[in-house]
C-alpha positions in Angstrom: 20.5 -12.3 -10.8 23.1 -15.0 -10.8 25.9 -14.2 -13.3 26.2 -17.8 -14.6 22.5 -18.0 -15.1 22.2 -14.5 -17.0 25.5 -15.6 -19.0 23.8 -18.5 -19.8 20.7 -16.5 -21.0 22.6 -14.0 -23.1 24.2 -17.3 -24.5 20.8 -18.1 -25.7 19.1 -15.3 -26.3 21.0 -12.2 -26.8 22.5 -9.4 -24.6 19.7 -7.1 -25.5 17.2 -9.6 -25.2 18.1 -10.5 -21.5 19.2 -6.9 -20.5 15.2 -5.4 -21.5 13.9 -8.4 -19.9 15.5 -7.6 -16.5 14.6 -4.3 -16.9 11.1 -5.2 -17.5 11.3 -7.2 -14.6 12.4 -4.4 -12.5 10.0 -1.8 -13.9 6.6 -4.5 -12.8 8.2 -5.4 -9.3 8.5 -1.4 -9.0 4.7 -1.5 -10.4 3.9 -3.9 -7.5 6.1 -2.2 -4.9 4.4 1.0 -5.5 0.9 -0.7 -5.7 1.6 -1.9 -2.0 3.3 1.5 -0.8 0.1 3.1 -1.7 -2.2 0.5 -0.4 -0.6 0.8 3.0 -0.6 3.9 3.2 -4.0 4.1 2.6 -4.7 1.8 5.9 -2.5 3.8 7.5 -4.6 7.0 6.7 -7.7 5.4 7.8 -6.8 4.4 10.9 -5.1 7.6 11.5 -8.7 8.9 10.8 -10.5 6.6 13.0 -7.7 7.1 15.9 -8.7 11.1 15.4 -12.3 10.6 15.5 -11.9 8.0 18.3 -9.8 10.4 20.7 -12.3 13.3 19.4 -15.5 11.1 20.4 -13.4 11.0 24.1 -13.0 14.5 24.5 -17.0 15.1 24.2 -18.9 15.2 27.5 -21.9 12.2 28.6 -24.8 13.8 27.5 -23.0 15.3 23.6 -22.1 11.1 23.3 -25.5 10.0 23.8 -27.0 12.7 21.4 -24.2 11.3 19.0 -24.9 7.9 19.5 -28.9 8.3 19.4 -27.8 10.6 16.0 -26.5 7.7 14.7 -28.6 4.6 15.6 -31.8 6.6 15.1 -31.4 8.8 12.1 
């Protein structure tokens, strides 16, 4: 924060006052950081999961994909 705009505010409001609202601050953009960390890596996990099933699916021979794939459309 700019030091002449957070004198300014302690002018007006009070050291304390100012001091728990940046801290307050900091704790939600933390909040939000995290929230975003975690989302992320979420995606990250699923495509990880889909890569794995992907290069998985590969490895399987013509006939195993087809029996997979008739698996799936036709339950």
């Amino acid at each position: 924060m700019n030091r002449k705009l957070k004198a300014e505010l302690i002018n007006l409001f009070g050291r304390s006052t100012v001091e728990r609202a940046i801290e307050l601050y900091n704790d939600i953009k933390k909040c939000i950081d995290n929230d975003i960390i975690i989302r992320v890596s979420k995606e990250i996990a699923e495509i990880s999961s889909q890569r794995k099933k992907i290069e998985y699916f590969q490895t399987l021979d013509i006939d195993t994909k087809q029996a997979l794939i008739l698996t799936i459309l036709f339950p």
